[in-house]
SEFIZA-3560 file (N, C-alpha, C; in Angstrom, 3 decimals):
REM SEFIZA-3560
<numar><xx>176.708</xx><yy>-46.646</yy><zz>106.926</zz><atom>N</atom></numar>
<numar><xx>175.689</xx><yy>-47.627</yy><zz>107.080</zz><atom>CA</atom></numar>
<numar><xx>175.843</xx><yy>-48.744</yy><zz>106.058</zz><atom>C</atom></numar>
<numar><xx>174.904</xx><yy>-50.105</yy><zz>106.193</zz><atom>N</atom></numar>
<numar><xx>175.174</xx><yy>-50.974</yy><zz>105.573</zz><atom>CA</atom></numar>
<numar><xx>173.587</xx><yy>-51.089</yy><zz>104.777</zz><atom>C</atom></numar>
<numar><xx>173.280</xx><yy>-51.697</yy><zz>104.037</zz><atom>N</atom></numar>
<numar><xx>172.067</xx><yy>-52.257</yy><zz>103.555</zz><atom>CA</atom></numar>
<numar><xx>171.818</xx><yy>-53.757</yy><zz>104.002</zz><atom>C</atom></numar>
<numar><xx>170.351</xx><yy>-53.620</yy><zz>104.638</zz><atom>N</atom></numar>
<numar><xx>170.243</xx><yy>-55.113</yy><zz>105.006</zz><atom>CA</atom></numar>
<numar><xx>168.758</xx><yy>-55.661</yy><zz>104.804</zz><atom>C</atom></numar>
<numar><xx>168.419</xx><yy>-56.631</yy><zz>104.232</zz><atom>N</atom></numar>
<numar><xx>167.135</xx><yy>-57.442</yy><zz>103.983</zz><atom>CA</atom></numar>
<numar><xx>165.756</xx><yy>-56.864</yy><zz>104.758</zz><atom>C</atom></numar>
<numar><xx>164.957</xx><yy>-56.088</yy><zz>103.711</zz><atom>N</atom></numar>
<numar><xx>163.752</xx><yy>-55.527</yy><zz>104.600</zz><atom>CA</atom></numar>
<numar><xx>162.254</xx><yy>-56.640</yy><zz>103.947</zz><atom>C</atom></numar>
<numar><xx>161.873</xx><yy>-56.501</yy><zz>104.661</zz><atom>N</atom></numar>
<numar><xx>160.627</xx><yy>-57.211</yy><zz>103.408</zz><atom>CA</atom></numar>
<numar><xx>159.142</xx><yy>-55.975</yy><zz>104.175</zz><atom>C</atom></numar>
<numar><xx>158.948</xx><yy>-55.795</yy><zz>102.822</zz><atom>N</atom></numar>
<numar><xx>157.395</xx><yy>-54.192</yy><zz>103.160</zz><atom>CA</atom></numar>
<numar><xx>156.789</xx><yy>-54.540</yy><zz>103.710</zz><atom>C</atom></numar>
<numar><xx>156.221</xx><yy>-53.769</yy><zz>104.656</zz><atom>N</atom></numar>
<numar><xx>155.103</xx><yy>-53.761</yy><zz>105.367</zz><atom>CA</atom></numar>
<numar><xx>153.574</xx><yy>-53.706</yy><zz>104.441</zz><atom>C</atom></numar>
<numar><xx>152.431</xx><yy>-53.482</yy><zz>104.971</zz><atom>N</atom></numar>
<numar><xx>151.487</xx><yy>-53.313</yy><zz>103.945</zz><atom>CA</atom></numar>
<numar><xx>150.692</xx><yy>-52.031</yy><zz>104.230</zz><atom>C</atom></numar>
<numar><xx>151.782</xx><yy>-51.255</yy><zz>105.693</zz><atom>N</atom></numar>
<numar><xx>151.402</xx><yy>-49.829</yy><zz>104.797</zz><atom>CA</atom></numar>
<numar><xx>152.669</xx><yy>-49.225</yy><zz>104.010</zz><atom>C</atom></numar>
<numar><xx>154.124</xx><yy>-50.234</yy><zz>104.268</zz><atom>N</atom></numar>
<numar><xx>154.473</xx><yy>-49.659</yy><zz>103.041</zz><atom>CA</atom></numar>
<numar><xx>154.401</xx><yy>-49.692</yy><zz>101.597</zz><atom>C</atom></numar>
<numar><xx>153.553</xx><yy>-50.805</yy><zz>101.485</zz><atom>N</atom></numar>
<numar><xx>152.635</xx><yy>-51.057</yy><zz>100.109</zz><atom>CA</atom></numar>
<numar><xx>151.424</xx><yy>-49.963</yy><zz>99.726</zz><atom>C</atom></numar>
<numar><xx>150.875</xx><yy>-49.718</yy><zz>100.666</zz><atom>N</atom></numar>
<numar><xx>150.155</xx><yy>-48.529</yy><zz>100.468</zz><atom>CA</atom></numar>
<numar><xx>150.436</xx><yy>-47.105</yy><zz>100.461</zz><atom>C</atom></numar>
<numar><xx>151.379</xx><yy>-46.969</yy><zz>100.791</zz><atom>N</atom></numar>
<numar><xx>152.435</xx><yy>-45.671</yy><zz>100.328</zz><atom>CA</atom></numar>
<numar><xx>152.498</xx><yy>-45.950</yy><zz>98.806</zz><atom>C</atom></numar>
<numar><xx>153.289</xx><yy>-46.671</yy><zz>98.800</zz><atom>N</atom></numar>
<numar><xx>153.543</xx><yy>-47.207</yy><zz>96.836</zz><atom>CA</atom></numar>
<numar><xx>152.340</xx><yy>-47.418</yy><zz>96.269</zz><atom>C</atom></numar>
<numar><xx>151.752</xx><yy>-47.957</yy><zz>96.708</zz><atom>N</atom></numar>
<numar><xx>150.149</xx><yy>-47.634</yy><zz>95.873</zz><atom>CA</atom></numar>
<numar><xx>149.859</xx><yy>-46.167</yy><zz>95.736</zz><atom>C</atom></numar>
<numar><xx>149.708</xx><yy>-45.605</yy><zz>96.470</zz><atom>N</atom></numar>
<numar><xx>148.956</xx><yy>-44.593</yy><zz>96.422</zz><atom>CA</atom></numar>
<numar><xx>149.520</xx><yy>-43.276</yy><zz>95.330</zz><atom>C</atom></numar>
<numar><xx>151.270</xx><yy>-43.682</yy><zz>95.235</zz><atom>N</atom></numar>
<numar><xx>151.303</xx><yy>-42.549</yy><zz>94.379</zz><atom>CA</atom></numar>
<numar><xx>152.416</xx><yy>-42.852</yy><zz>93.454</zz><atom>C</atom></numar>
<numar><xx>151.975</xx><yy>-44.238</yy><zz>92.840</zz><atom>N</atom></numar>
<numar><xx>151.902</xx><yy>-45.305</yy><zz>91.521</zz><atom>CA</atom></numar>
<numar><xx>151.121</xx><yy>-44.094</yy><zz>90.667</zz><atom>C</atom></numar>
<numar><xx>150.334</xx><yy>-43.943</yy><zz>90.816</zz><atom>N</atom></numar>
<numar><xx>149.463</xx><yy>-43.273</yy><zz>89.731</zz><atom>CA</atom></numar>
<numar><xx>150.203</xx><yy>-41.908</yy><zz>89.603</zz><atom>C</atom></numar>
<numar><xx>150.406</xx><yy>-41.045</yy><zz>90.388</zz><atom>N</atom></numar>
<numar><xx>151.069</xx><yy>-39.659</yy><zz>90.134</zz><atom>CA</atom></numar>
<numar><xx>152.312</xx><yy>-40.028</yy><zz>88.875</zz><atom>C</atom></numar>
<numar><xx>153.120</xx><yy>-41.317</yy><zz>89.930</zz><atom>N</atom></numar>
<numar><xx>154.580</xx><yy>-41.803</yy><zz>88.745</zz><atom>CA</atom></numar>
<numar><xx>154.423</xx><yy>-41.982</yy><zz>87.483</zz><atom>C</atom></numar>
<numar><xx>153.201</xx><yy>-42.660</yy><zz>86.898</zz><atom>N</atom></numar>
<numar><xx>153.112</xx><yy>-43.123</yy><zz>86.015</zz><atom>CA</atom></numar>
<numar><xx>152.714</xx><yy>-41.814</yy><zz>85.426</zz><atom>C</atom></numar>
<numar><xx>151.771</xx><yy>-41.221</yy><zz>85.104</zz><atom>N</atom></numar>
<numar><xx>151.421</xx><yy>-39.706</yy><zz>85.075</zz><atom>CA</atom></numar>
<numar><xx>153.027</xx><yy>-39.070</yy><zz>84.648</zz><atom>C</atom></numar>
<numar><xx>153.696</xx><yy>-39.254</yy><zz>85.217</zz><atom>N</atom></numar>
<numar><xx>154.956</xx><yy>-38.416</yy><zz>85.065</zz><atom>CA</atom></numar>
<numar><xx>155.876</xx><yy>-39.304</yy><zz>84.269</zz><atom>C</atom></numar>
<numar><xx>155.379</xx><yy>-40.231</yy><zz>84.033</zz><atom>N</atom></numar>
<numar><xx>156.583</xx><yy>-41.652</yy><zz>83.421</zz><atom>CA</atom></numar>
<numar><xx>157.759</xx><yy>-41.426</yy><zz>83.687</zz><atom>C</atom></numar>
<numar><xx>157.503</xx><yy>-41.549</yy><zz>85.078</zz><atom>N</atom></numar>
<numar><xx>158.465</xx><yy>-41.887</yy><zz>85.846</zz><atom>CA</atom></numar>
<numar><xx>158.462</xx><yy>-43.356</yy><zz>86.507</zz><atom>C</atom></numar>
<numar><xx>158.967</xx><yy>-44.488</yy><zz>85.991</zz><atom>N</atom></numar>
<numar><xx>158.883</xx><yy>-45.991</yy><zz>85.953</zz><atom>CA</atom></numar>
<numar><xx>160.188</xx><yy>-46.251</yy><zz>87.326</zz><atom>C</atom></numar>
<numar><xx>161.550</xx><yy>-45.558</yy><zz>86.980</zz><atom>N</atom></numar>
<numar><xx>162.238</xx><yy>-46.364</yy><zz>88.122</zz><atom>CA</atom></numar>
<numar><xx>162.520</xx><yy>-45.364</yy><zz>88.861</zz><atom>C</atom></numar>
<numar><xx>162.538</xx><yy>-45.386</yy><zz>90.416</zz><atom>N</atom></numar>
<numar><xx>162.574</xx><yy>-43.980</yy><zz>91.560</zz><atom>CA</atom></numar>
<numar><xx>163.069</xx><yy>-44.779</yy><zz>92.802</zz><atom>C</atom></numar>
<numar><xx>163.616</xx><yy>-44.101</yy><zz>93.446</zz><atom>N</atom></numar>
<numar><xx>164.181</xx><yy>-44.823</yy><zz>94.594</zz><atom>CA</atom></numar>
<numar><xx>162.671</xx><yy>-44.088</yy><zz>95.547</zz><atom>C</atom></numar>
<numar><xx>162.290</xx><yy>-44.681</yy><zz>96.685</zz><atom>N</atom></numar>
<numar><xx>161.884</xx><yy>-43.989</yy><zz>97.695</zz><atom>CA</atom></numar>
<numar><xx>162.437</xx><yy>-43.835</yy><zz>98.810</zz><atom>C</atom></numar>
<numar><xx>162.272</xx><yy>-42.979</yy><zz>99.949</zz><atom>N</atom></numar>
<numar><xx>162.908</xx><yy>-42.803</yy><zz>100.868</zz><atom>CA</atom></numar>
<numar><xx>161.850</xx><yy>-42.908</yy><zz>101.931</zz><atom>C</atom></numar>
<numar><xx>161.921</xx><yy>-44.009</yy><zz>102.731</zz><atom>N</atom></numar>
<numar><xx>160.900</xx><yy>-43.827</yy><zz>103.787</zz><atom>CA</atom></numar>
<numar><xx>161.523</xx><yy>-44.046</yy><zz>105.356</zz><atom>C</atom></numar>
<numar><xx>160.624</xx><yy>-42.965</yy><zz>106.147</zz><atom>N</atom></numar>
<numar><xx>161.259</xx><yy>-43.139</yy><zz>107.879</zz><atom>CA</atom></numar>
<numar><xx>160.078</xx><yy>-43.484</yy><zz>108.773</zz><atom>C</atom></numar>
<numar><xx>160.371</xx><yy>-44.828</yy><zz>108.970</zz><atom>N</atom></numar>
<numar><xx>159.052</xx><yy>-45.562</yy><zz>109.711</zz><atom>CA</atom></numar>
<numar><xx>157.943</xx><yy>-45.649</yy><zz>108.694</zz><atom>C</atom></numar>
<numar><xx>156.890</xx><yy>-45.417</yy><zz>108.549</zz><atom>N</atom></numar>
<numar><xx>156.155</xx><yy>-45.436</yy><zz>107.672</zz><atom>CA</atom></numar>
<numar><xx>155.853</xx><yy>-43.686</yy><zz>107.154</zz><atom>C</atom></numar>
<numar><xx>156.674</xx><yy>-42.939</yy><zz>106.911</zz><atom>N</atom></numar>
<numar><xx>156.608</xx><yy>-41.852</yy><zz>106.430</zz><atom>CA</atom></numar>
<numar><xx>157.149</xx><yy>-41.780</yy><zz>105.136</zz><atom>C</atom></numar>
<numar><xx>156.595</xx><yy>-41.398</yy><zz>104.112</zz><atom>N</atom></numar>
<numar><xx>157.537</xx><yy>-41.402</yy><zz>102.273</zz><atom>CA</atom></numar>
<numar><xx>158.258</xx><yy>-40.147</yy><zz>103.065</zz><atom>C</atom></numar>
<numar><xx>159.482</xx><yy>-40.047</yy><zz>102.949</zz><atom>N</atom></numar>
<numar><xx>160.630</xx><yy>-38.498</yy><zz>102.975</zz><atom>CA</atom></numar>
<numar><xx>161.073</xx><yy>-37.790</yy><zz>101.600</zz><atom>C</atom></numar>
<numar><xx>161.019</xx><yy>-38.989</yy><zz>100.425</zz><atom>N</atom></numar>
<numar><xx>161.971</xx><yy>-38.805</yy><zz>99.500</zz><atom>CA</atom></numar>
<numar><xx>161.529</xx><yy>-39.408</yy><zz>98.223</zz><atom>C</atom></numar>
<numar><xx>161.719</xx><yy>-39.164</yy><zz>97.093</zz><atom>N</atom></numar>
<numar><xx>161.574</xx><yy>-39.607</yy><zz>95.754</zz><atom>CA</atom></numar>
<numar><xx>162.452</xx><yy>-39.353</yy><zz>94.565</zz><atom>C</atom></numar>
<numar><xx>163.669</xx><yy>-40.454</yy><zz>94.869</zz><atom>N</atom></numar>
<numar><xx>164.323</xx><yy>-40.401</yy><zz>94.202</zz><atom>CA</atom></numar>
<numar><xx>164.343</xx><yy>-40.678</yy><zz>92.498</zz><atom>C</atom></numar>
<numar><xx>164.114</xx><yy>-39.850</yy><zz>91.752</zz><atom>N</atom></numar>
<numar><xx>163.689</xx><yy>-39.725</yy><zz>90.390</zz><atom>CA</atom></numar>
<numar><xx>165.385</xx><yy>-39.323</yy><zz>89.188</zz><atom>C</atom></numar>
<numar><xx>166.417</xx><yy>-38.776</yy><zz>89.950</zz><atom>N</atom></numar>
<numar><xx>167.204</xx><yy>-39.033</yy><zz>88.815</zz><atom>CA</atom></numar>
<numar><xx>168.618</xx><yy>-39.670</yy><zz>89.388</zz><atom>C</atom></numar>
<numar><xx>168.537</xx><yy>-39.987</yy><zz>90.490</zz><atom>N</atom></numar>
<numar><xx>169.710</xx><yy>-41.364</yy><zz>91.096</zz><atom>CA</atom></numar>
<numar><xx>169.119</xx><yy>-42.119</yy><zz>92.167</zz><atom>C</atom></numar>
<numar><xx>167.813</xx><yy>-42.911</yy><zz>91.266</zz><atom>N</atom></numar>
<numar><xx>167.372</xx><yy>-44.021</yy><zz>92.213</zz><atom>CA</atom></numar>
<numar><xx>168.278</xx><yy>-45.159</yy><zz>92.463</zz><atom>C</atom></numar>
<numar><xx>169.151</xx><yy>-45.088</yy><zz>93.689</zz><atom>N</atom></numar>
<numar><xx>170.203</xx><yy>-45.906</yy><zz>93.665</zz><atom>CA</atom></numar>
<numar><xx>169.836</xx><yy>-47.227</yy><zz>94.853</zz><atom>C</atom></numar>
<numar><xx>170.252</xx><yy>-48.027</yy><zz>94.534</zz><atom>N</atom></numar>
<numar><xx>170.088</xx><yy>-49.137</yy><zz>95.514</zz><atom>CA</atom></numar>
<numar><xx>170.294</xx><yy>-50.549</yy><zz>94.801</zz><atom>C</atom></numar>
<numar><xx>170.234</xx><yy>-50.636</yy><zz>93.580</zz><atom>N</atom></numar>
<numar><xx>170.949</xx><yy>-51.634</yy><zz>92.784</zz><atom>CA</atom></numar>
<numar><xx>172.063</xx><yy>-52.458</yy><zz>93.202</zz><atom>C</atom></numar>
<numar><xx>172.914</xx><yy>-52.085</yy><zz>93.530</zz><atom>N</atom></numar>
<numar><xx>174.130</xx><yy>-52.823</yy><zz>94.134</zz><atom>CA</atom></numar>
<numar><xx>174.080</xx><yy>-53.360</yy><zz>95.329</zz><atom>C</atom></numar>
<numar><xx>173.291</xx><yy>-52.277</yy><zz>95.936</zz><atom>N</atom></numar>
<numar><xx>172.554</xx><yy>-53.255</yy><zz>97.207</zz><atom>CA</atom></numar>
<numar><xx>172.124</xx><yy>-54.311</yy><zz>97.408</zz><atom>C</atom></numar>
<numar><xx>171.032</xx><yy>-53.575</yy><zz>96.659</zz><atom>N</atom></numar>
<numar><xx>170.125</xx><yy>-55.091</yy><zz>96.247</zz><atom>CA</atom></numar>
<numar><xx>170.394</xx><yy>-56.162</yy><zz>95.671</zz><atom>C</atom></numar>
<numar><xx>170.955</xx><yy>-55.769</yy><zz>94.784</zz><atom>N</atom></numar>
<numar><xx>171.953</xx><yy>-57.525</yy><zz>94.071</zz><atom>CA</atom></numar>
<numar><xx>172.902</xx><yy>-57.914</yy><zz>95.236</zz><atom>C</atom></numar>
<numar><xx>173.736</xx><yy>-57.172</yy><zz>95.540</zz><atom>N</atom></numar>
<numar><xx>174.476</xx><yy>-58.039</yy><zz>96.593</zz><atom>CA</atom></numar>
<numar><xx>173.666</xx><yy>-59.130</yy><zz>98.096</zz><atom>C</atom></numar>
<numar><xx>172.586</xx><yy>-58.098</yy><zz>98.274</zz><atom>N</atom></numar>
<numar><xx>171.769</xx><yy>-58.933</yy><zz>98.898</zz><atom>CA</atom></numar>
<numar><xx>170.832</xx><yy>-60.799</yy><zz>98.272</zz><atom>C</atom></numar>
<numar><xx>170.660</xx><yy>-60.117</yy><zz>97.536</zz><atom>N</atom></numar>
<numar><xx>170.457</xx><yy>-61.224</yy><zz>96.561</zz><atom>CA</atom></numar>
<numar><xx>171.272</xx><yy>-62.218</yy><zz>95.598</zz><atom>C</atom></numar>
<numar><xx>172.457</xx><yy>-61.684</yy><zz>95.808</zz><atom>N</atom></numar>
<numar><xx>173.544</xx><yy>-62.482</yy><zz>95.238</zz><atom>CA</atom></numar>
<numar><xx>173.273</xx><yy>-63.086</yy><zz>93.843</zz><atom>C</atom></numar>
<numar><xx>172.804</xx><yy>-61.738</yy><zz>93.374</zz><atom>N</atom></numar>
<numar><xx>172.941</xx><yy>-61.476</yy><zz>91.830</zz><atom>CA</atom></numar>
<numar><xx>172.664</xx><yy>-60.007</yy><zz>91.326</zz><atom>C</atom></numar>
<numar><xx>173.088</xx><yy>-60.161</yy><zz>90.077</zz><atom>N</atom></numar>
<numar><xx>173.155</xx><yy>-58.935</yy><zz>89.458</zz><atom>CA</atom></numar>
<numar><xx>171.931</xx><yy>-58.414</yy><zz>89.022</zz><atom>C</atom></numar>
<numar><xx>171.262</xx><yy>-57.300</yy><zz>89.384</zz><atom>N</atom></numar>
<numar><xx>169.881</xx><yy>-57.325</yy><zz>88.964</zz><atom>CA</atom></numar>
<numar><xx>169.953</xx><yy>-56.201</yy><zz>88.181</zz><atom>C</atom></numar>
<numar><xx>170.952</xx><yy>-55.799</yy><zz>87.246</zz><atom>N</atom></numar>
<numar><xx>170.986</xx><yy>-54.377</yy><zz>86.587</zz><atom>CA</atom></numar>
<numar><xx>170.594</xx><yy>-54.837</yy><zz>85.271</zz><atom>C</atom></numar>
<numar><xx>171.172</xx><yy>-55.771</yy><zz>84.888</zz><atom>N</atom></numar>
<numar><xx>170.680</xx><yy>-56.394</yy><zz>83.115</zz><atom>CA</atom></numar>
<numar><xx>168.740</xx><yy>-56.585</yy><zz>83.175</zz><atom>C</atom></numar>
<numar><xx>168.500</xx><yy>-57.236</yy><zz>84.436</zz><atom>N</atom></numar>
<numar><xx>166.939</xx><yy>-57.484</yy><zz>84.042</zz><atom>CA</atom></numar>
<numar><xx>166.362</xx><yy>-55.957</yy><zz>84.534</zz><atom>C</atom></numar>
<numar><xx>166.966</xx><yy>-55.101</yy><zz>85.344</zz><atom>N</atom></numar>
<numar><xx>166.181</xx><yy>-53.755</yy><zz>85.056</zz><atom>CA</atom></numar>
<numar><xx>166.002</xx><yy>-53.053</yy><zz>83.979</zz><atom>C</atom></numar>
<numar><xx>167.294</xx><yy>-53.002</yy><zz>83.249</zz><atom>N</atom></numar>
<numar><xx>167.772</xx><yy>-52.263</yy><zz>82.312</zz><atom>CA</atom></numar>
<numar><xx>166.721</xx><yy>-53.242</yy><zz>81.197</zz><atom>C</atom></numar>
<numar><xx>166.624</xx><yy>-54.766</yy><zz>80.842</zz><atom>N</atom></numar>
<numar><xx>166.091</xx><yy>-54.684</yy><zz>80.230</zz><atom>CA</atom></numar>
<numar><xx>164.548</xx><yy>-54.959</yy><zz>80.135</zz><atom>C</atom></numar>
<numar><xx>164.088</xx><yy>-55.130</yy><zz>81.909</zz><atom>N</atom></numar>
<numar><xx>162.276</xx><yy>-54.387</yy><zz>81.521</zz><atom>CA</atom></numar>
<numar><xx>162.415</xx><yy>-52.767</yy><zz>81.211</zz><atom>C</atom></numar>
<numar><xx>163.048</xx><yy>-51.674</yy><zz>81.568</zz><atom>N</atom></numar>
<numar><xx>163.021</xx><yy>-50.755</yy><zz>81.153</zz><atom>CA</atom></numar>
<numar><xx>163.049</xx><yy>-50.572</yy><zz>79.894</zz><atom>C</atom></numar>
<numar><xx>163.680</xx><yy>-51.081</yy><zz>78.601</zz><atom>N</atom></numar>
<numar><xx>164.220</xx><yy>-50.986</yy><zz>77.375</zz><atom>CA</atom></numar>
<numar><xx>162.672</xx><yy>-51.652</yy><zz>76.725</zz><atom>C</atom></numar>
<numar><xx>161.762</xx><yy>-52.671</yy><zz>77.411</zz><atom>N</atom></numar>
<numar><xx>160.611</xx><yy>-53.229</yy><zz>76.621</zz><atom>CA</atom></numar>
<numar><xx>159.495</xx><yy>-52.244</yy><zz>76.841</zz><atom>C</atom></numar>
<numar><xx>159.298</xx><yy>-51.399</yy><zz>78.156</zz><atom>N</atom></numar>
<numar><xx>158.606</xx><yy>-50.415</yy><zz>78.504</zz><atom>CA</atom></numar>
<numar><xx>158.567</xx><yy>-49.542</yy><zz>77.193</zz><atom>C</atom></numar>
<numar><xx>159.925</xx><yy>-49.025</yy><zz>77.086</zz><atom>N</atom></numar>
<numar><xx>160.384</xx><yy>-47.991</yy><zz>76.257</zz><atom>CA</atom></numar>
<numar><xx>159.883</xx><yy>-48.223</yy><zz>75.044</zz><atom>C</atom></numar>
<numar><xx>160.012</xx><yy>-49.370</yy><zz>74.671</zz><atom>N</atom></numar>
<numar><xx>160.028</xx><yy>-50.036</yy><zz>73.010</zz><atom>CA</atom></numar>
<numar><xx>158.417</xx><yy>-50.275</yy><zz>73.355</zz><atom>C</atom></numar>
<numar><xx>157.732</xx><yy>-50.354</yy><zz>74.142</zz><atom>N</atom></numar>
<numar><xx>155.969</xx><yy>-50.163</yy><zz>73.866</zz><atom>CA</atom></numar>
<numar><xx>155.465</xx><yy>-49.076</yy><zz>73.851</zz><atom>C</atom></numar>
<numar><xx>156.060</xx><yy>-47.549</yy><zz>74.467</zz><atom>N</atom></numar>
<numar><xx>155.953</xx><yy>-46.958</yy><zz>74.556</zz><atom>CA</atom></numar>
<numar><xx>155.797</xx><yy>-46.402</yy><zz>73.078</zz><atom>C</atom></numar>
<numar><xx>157.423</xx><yy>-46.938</yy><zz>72.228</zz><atom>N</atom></numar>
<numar><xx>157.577</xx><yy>-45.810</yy><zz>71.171</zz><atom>CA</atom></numar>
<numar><xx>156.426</xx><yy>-46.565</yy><zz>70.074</zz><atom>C</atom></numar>
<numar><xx>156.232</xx><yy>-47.516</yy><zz>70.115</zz><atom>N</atom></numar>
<numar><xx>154.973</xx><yy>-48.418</yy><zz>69.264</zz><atom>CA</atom></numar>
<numar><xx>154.015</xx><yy>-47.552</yy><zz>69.670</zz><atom>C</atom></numar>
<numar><xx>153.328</xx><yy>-47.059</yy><zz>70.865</zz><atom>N</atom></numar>
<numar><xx>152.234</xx><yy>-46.899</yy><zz>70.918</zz><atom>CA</atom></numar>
<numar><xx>152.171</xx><yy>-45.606</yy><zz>70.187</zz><atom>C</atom></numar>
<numar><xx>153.579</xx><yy>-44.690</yy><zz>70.595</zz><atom>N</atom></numar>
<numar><xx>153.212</xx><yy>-43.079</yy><zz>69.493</zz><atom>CA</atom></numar>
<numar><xx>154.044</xx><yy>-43.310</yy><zz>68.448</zz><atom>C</atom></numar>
<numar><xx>154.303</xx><yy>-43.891</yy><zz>67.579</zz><atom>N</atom></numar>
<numar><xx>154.545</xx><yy>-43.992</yy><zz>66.496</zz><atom>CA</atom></numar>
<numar><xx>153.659</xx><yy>-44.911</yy><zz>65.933</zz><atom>C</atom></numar>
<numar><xx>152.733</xx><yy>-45.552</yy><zz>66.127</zz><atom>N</atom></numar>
<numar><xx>151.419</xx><yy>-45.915</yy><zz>65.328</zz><atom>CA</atom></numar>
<numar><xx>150.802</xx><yy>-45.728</yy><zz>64.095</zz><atom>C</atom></numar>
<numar><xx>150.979</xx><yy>-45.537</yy><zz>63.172</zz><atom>N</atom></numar>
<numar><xx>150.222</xx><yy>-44.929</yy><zz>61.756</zz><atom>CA</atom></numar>
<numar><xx>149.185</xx><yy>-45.177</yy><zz>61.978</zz><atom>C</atom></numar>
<numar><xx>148.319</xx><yy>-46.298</yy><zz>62.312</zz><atom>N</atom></numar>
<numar><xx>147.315</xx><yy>-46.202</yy><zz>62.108</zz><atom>CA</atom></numar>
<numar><xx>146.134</xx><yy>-45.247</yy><zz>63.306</zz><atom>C</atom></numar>
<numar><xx>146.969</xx><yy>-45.126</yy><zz>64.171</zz><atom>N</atom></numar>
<numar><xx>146.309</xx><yy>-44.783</yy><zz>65.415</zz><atom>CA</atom></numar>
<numar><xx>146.434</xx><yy>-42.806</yy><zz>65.008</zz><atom>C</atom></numar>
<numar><xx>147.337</xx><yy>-42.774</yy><zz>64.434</zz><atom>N</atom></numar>
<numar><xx>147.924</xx><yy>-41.088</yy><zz>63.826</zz><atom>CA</atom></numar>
<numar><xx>146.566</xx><yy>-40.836</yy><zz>62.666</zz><atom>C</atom></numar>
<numar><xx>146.722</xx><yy>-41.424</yy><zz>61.989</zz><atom>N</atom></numar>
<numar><xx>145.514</xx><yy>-41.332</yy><zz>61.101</zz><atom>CA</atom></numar>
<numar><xx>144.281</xx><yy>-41.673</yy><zz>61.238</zz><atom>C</atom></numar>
<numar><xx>143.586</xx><yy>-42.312</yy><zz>62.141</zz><atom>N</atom></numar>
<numar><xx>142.522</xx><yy>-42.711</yy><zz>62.827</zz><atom>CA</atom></numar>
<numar><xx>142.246</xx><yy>-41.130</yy><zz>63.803</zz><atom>C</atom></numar>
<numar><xx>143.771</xx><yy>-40.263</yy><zz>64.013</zz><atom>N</atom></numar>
<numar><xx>143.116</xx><yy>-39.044</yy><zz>64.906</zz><atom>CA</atom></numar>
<numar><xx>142.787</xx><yy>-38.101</yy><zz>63.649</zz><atom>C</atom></numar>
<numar><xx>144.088</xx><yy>-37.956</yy><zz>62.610</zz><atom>N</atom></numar>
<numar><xx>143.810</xx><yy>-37.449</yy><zz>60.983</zz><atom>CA</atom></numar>
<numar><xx>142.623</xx><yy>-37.419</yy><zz>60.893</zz><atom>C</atom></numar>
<numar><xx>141.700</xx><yy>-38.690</yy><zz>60.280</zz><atom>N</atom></numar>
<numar><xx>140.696</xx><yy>-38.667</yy><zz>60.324</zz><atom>CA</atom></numar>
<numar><xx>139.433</xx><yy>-37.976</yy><zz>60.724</zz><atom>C</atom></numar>
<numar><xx>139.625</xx><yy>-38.399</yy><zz>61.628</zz><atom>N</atom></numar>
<numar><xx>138.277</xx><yy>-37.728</yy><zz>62.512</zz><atom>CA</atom></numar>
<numar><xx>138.265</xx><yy>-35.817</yy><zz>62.895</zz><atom>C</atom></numar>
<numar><xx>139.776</xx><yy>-35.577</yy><zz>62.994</zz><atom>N</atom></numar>
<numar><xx>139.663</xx><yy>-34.038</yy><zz>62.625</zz><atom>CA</atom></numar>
<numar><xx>139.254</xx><yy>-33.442</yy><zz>61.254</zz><atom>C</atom></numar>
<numar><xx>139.975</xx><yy>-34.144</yy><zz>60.129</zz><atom>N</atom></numar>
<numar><xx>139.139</xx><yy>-33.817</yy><zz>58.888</zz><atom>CA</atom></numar>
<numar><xx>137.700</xx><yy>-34.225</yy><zz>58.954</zz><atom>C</atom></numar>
<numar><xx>136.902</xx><yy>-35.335</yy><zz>59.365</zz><atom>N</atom></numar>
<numar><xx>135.518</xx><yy>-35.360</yy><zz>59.421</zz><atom>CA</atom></numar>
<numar><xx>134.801</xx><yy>-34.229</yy><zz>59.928</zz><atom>C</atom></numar>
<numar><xx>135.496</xx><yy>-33.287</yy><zz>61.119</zz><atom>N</atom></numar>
<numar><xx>134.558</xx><yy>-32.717</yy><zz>61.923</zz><atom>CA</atom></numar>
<numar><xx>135.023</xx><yy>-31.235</yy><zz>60.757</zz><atom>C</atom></numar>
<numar><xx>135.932</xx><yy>-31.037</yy><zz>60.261</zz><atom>N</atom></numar>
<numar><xx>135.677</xx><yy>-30.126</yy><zz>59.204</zz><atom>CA</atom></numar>
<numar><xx>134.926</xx><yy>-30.293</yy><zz>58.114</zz><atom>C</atom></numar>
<numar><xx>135.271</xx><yy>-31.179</yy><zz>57.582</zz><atom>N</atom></numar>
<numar><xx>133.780</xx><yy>-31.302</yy><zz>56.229</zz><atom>CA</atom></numar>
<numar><xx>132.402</xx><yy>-31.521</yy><zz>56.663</zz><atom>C</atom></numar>
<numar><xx>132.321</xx><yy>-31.370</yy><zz>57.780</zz><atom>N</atom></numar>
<numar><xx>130.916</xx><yy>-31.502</yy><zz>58.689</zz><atom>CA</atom></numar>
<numar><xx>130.317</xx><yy>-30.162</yy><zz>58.291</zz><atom>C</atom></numar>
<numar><xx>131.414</xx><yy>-29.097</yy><zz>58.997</zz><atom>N</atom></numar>
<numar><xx>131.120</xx><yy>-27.420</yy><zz>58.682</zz><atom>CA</atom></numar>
<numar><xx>130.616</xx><yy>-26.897</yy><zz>57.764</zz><atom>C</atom></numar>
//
């Protein structure tokens, strides 16, 4: 088979809506899906492939700007748990509820 120019429907937007929230839950950010007619079949989570596709369709390379919203995701991610102040703000408040006792 070949890959060729689809543009979503808006229940296949509502497929992707609906289990956006499970993904994220799982931080799971990039996934291929697999859909037949409007049925999800598939969730591709460790060779979401279609990249080459897709750039060739688009007649560009779209692996550098995945790779690097993925890499800013990542880098907010590690800010948000590596925080000091947010670590000690939980510190905190567990020692409060002991000297409460």
């Amino acid at each position: 088979g070949h890959a060729e120019p689809y543009k979503l429907t808006e229940k296949d937007l509502d497929i992707v809506h609906s289990i956006t929230p499970f993904l994220l839950q799982h931080n799971l950010h990039l996934v291929g899906l697999d859909l037949l007619g409007h049925t999800l079949t598939e969730i591709n989570i460790t060779s979401p492939t279609g990249i080459v596709e897709m750039s060739e369709l688009n007649n560009q390379d779209l692996a550098p700007k995945i790779i690097s919203e993925i890499i800013k995701l990542k880098e907010a991610q590690t800010k948000e748990t590596t925080n000091p102040f947010t670590k000690s703000t939980k510190k905190q408040k567990i020692l409060s509820k002991k000297e409460k006792k």
